[in-house]
Residue frames as a rotation matrix with the C-alpha (Angstrom) as fourth column:
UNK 1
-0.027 0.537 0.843 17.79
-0.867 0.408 -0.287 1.60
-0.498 -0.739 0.454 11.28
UNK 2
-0.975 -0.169 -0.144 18.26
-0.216 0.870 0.443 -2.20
0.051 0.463 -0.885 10.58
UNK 3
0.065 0.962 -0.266 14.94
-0.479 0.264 0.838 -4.23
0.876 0.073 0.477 9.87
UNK 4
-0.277 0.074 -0.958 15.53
0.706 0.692 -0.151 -5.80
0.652 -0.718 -0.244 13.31
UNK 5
-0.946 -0.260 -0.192 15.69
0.322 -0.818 -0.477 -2.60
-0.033 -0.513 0.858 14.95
UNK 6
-0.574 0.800 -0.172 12.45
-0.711 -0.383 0.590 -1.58
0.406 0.461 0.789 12.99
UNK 7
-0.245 0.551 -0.798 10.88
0.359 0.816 0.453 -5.06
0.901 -0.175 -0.398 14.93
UNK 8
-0.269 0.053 -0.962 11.66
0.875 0.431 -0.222 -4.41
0.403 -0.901 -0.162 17.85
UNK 9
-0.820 0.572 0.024 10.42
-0.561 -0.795 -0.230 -0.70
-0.112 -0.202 0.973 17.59
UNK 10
-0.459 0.722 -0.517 7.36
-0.346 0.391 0.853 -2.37
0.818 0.571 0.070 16.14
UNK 11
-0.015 0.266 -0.964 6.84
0.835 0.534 0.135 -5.15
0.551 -0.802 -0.230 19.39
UNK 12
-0.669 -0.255 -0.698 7.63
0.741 -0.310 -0.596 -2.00
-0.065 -0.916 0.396 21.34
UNK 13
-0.831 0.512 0.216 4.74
-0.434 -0.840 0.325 0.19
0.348 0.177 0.921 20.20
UNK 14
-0.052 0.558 -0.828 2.38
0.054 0.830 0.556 -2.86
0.997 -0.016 -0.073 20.18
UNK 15
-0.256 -0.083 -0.963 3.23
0.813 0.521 -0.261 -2.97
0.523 -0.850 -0.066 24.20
UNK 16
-0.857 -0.420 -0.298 3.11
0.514 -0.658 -0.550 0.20
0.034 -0.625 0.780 24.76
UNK 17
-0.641 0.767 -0.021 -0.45
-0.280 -0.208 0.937 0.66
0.714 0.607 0.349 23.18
UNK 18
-0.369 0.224 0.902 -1.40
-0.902 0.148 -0.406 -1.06
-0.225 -0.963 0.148 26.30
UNK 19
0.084 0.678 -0.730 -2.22
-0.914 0.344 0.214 -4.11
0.396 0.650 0.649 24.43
UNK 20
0.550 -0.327 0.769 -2.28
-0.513 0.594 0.620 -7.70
-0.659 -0.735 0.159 26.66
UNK 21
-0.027 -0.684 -0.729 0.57
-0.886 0.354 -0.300 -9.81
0.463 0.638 -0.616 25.84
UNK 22
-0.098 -0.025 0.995 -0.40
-0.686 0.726 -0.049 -13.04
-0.721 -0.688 -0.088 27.02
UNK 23
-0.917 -0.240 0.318 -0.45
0.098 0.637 0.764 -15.95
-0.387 0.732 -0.561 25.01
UNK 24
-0.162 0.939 -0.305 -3.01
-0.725 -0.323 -0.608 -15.63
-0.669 0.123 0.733 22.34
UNK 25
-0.511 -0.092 0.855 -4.35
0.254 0.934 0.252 -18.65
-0.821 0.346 -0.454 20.49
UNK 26
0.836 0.530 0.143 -5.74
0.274 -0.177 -0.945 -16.62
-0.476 0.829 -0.293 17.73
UNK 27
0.012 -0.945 -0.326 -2.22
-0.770 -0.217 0.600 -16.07
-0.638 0.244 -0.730 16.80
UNK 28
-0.109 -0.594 0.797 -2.22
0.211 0.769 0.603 -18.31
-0.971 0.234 0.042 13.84
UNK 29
-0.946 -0.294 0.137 -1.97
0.193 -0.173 0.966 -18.63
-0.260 0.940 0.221 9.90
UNK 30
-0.773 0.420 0.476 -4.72
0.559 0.095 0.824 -16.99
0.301 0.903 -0.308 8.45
UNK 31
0.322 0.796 -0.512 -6.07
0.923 -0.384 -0.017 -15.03
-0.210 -0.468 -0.859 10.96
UNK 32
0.527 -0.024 0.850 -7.07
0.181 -0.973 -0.139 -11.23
0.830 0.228 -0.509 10.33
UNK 33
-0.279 -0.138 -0.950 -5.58
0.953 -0.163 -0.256 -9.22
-0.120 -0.977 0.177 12.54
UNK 34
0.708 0.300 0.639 -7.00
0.172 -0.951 0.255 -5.07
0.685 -0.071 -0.725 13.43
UNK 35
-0.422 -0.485 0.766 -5.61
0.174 -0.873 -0.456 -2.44
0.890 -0.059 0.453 14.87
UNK 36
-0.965 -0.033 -0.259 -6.50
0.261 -0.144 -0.955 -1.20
-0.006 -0.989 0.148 18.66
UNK 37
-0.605 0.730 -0.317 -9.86
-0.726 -0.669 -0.156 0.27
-0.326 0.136 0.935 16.68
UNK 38
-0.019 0.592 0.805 -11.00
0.082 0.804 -0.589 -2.77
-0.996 0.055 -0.064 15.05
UNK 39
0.652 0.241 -0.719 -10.00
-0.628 -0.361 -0.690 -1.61
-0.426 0.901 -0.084 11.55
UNK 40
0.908 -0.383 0.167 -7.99
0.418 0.842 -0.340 -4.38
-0.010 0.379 0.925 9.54
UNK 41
0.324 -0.865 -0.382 -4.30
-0.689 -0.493 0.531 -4.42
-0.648 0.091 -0.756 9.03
UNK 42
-0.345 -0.543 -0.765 -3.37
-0.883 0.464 0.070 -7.87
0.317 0.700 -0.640 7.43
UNK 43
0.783 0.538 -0.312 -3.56
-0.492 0.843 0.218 -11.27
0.381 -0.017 0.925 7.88
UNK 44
-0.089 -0.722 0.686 -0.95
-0.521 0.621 0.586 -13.93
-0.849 -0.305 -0.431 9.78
UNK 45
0.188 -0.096 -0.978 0.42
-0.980 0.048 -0.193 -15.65
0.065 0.994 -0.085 6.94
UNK 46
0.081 -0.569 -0.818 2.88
0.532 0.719 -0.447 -18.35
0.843 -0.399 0.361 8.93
UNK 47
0.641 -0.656 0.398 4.59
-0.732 -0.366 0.575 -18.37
-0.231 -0.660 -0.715 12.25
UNK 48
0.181 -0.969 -0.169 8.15
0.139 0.195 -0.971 -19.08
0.974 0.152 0.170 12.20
UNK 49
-0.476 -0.319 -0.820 8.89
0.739 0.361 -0.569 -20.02
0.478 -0.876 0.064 16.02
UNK 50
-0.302 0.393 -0.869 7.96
0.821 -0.355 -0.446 -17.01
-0.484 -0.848 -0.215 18.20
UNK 51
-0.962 -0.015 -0.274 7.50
-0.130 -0.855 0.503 -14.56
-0.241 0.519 0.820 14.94
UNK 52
-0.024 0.968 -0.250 4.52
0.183 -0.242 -0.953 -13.82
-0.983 -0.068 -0.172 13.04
UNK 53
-0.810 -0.173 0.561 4.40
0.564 -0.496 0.661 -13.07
0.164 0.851 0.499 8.94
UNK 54
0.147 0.980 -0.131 1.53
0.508 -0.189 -0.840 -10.57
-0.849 0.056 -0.526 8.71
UNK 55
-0.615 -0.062 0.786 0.91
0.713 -0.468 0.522 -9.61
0.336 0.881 0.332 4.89
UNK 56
-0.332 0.444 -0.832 -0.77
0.083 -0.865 -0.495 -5.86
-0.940 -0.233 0.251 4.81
UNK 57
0.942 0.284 0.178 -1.31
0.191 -0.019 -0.981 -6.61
-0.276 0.959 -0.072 1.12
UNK 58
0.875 -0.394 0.282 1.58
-0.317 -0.906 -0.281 -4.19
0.366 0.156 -0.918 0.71
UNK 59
0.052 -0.790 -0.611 4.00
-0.621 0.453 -0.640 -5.83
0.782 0.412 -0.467 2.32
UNK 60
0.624 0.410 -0.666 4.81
0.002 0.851 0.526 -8.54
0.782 -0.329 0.530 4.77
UNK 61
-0.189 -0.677 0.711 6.53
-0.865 -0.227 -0.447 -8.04
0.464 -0.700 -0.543 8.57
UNK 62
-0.139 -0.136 -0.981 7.47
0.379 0.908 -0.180 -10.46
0.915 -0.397 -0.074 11.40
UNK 63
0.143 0.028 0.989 6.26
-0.825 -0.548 0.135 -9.30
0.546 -0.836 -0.055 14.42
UNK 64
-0.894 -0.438 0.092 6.95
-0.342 0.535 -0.773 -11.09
0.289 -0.723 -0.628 17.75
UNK 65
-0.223 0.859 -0.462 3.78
0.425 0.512 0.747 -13.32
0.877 -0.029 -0.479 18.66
UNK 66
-0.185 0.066 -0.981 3.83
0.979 -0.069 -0.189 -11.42
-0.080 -0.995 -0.052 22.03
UNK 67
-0.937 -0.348 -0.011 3.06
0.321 -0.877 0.358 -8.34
-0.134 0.332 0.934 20.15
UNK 68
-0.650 0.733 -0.200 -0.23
-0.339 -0.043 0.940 -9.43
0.681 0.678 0.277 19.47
UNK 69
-0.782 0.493 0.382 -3.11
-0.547 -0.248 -0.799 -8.46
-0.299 -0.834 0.464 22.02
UNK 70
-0.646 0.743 0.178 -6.92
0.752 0.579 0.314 -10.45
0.130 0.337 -0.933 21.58
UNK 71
-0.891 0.347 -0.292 -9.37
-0.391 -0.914 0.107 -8.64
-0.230 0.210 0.950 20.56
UNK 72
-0.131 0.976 0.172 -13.10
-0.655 0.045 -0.754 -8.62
-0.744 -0.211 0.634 19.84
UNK 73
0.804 0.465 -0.370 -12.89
-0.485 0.154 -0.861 -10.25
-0.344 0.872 0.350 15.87
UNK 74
0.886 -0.443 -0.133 -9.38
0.319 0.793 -0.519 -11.89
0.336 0.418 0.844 16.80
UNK 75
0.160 -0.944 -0.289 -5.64
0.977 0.110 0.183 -10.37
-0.141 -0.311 0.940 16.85
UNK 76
0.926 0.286 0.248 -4.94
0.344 -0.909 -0.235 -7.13
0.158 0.303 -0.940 17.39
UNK 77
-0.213 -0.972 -0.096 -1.77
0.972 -0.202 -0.120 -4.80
0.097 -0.119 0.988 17.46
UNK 78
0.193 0.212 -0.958 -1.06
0.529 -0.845 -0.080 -1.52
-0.826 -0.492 -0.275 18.78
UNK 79
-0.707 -0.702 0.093 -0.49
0.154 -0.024 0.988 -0.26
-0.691 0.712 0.125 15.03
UNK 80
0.721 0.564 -0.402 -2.91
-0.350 -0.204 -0.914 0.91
-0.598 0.800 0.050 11.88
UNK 81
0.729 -0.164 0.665 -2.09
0.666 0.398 -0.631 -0.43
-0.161 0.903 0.399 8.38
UNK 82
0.810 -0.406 0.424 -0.57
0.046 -0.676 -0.735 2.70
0.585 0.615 -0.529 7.47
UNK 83
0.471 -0.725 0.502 1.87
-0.882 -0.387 0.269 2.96
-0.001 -0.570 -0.822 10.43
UNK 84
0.343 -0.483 0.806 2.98
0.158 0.875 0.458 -1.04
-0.926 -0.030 0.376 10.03
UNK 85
0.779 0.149 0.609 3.22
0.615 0.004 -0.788 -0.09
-0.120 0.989 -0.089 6.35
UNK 86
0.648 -0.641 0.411 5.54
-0.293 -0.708 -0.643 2.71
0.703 0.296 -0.647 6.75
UNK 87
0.575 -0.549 0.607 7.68
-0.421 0.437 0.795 0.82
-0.702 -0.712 0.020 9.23
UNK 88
0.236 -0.494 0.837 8.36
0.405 0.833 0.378 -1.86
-0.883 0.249 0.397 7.44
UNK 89
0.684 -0.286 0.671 8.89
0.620 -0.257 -0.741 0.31
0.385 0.923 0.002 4.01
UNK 90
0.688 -0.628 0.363 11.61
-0.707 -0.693 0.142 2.52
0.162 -0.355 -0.921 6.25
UNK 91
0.456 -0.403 0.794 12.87
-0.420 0.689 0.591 -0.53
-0.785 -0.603 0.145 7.31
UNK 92
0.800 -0.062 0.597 13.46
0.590 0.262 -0.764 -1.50
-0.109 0.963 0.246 3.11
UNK 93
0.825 -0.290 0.485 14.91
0.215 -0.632 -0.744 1.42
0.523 0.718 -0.460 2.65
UNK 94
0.675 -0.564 0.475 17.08
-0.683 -0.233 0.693 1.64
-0.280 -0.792 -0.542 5.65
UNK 95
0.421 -0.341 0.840 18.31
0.105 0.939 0.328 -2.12
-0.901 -0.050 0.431 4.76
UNK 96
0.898 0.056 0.437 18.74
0.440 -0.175 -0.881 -0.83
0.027 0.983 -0.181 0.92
UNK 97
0.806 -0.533 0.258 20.94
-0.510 -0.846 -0.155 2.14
0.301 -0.006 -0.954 1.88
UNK 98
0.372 -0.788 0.490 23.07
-0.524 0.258 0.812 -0.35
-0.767 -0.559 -0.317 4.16
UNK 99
0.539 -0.372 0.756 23.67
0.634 0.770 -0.073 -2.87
-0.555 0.519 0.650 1.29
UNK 100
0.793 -0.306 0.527 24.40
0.521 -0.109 -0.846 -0.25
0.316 0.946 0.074 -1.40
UNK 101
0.379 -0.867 0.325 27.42
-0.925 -0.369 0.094 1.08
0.038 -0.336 -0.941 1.12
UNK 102
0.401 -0.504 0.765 28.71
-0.012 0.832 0.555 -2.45
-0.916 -0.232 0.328 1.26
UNK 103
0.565 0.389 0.727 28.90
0.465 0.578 -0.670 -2.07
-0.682 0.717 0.146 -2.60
UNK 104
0.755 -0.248 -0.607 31.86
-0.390 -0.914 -0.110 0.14
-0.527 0.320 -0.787 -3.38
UNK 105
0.524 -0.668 -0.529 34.34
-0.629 0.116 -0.769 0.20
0.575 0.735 -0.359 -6.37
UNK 106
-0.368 -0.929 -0.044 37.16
-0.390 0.197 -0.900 -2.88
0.844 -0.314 -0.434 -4.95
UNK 107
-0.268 0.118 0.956 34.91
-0.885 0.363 -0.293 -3.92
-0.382 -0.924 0.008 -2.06
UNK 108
-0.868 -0.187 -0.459 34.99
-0.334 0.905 0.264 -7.79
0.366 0.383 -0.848 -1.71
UNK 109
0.218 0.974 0.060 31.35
-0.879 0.169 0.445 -9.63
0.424 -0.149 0.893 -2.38
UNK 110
-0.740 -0.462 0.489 31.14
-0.640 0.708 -0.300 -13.11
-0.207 -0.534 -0.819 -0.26
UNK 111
-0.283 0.824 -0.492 28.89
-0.269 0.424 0.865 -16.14
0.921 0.377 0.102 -1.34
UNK 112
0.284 0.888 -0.362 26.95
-0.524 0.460 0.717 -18.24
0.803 -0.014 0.596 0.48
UNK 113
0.657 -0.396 -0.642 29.76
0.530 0.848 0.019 -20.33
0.537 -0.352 0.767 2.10
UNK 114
0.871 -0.176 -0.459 31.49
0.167 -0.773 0.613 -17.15
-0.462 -0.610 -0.644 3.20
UNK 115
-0.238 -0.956 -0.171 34.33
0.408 -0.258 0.876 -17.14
-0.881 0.139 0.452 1.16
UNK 116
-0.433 -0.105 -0.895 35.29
-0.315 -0.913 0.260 -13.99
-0.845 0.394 0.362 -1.44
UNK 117
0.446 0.554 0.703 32.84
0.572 0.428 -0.699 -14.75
-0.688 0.714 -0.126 -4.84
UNK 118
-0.074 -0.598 0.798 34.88
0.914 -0.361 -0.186 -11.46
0.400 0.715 0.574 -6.28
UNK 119
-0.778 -0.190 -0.599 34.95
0.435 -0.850 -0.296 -7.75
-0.453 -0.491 0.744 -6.37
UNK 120
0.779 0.549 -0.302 32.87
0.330 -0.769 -0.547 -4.49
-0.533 0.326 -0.781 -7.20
UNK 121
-0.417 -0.878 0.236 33.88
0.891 -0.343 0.298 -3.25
-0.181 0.335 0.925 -9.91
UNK 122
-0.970 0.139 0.198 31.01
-0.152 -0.987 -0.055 -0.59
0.188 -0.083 0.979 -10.20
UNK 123
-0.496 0.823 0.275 27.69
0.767 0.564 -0.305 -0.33
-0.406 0.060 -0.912 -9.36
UNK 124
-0.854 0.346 0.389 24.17
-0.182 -0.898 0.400 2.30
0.488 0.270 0.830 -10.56
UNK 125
-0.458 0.700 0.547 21.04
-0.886 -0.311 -0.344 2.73
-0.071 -0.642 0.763 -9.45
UNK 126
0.663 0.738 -0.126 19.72
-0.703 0.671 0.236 -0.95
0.259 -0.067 0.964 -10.48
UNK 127
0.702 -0.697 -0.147 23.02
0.634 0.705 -0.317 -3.70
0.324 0.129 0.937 -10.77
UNK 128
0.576 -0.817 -0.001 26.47
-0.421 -0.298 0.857 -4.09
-0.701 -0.493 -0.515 -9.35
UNK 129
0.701 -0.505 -0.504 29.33
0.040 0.733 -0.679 -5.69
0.712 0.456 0.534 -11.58
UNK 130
0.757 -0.346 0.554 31.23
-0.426 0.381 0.820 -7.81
-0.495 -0.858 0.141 -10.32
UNK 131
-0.012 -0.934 -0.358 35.04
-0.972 0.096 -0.216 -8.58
0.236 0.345 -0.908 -10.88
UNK 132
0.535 -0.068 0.842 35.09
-0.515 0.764 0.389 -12.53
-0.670 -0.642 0.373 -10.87
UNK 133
-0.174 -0.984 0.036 38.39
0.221 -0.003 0.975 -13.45
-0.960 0.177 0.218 -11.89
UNK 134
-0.842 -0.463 -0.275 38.47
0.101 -0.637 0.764 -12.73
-0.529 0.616 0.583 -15.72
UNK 135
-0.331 0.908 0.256 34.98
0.681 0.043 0.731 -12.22
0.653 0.417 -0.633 -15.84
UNK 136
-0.837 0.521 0.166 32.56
-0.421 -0.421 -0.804 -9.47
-0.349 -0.743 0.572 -14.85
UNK 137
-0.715 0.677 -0.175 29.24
0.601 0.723 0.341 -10.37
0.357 0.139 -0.924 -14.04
UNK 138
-0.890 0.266 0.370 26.23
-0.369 -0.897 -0.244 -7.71
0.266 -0.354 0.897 -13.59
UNK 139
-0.633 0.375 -0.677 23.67
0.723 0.597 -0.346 -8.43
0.275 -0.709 -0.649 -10.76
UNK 140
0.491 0.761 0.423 20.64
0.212 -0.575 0.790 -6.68
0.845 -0.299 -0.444 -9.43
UNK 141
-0.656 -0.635 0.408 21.46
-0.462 -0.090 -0.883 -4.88
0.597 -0.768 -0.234 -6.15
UNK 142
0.649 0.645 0.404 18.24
-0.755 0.614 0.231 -7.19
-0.100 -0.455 0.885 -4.76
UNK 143
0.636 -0.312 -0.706 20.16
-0.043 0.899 -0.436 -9.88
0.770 0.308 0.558 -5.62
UNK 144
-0.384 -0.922 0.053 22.52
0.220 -0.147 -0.964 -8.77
0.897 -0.359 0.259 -2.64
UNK 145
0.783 0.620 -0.056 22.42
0.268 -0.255 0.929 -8.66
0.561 -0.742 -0.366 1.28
UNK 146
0.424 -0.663 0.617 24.11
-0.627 -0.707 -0.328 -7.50
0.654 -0.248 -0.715 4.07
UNK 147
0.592 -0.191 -0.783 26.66
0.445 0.887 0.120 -9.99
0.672 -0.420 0.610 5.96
UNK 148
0.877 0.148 -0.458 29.25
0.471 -0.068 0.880 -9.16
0.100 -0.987 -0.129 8.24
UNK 149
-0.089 -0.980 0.180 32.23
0.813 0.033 0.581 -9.33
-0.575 0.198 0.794 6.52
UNK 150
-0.876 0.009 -0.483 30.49
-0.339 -0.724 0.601 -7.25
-0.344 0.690 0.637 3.70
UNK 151
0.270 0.932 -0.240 27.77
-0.880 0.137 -0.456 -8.01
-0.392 0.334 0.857 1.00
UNK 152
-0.725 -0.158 0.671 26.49
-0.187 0.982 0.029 -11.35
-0.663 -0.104 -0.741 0.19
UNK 153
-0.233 0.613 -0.755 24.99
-0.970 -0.086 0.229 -12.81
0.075 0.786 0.614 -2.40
UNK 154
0.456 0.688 0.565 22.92
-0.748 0.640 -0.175 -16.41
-0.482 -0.343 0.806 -2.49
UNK 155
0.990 0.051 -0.135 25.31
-0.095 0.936 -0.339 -18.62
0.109 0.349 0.931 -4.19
UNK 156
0.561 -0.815 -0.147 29.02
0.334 0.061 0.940 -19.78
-0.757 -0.576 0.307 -3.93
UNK 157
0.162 -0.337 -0.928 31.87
-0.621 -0.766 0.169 -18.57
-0.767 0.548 -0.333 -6.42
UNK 158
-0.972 -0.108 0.208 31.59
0.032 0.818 0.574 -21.80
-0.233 0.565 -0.792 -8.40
UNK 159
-0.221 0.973 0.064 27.89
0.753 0.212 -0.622 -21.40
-0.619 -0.089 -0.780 -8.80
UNK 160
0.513 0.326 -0.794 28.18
-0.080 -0.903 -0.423 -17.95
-0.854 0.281 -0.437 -9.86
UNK 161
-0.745 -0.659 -0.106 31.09
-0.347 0.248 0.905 -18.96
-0.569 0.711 -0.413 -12.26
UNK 162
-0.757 0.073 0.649 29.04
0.358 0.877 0.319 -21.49
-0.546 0.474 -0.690 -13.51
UNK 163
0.686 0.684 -0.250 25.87
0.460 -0.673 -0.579 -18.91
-0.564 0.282 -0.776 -14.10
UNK 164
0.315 -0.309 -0.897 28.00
-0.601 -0.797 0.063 -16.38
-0.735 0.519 -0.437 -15.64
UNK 165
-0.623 -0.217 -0.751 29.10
-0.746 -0.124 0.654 -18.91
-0.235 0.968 -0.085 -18.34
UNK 166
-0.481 0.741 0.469 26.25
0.787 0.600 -0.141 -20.59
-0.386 0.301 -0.872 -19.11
UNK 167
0.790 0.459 -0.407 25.11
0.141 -0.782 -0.607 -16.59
-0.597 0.422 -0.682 -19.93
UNK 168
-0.200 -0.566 -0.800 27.69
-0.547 -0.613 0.570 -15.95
-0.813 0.551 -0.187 -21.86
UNK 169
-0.797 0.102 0.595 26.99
0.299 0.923 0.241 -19.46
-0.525 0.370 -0.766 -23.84
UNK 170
-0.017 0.998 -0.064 23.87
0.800 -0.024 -0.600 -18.17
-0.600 -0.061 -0.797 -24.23
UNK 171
0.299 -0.412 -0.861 25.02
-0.283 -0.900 0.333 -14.58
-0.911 0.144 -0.386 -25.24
UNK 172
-0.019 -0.654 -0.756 27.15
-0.580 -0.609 0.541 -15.84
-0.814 0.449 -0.368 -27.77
UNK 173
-0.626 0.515 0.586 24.43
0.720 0.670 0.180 -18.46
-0.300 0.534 -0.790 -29.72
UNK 174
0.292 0.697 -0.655 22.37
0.443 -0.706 -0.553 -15.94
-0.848 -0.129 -0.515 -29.62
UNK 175
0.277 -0.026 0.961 21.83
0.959 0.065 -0.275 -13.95
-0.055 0.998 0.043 -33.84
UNK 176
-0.289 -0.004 -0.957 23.34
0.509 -0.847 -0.151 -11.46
-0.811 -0.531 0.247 -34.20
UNK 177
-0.315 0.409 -0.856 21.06
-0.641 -0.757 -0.126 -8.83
-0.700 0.509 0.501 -36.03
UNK 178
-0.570 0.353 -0.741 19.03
-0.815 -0.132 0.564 -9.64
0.102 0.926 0.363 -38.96
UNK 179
-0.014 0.619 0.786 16.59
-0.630 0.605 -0.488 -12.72
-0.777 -0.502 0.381 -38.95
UNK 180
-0.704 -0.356 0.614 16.84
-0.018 0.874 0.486 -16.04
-0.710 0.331 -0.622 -40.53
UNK 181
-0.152 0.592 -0.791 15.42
-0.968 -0.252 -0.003 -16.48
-0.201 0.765 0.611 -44.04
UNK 182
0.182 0.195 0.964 13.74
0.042 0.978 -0.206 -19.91
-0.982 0.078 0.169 -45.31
């Protein structure tokens, strides 16, 4: 399940809860919003055109502003903390699983600009390396999303070049062993 998917289950519980979906001018930054009971869930952080941010503490979804019913103490949704909470953490993990299949031995990473930043050369449970031309370079797999072509990462292959030797630079000033005497 993609994290879009996981919205639009989301908006679709919310409706189906029987909550009203008319326009609701408590929809805004900083209002609380509850649950169908009147127990808290989060707060509207922003809206971002027709989305919502609502933090739960815990973590932080976009619902559709038409998700969100009025209620006695403000916004409501058809949803308890715990059940937005485990959405959106299924939704992580769903979104996790897809990246770290983009991430096999030989599969080509794309920057920013869409064109090829290098390869996988292997990845484990925290970092991928990456084959960029006679350099590897080892990345968090956070550091990585899913694109179309494959996985993407937030900068172009001249950026990353430039990052990877500015660490090595760094790497190889760096003492090695023992500590400087006066």
């Amino acid at each position: 399940m993609t994290l879009k998917k996981a919205l639009i289950g989301i908006s679709a519980a919310a409706l189906i809860g029987g909550v009203a979906i008319a326009a609701n001018p408590a929809v805004k930054a900083g209002a609380a919003v509850s649950d169908t009971s009147g127990n808290p869930v989060g707060t509207i952080e922003s809206l971002n055109g027709d989305l919502a941010v609502v933090s739960t503490g815990s973590n932080k979804v976009s619902l559709p502003v038409s998700a969100f019913g009025q209620g006695e103490k403000g916004p409501v949704i058809a949803m308890t903390k715990a059940q937005l909470d485990a959405a959106a953490s299924g939704a992580k993990a769903n979104a996790k699983q897809e990246i770290t299949a983009q991430l096999s031995a030989g599969a080509s990473i794309y920057g920013s600009d869409g064109a090829v930043v290098g390869t996988v050369d292997s990845t484990d449970a925290q970092f991928a390396t990456l084959n960029i031309g006679d350099q590897k370079v080892k990345l968090p797999l956070d550091s990585f999303s899913k694109g179309g072509q494959g996985a993407v990462i937030g900068m172009t292959a001249a950026e990353l070049k430039a990052a990877a030797g500015v660490s090595a630079q760094q790497a190889s000033a760096a003492p090695q062993g023992g500590s400087a005497q006066n």
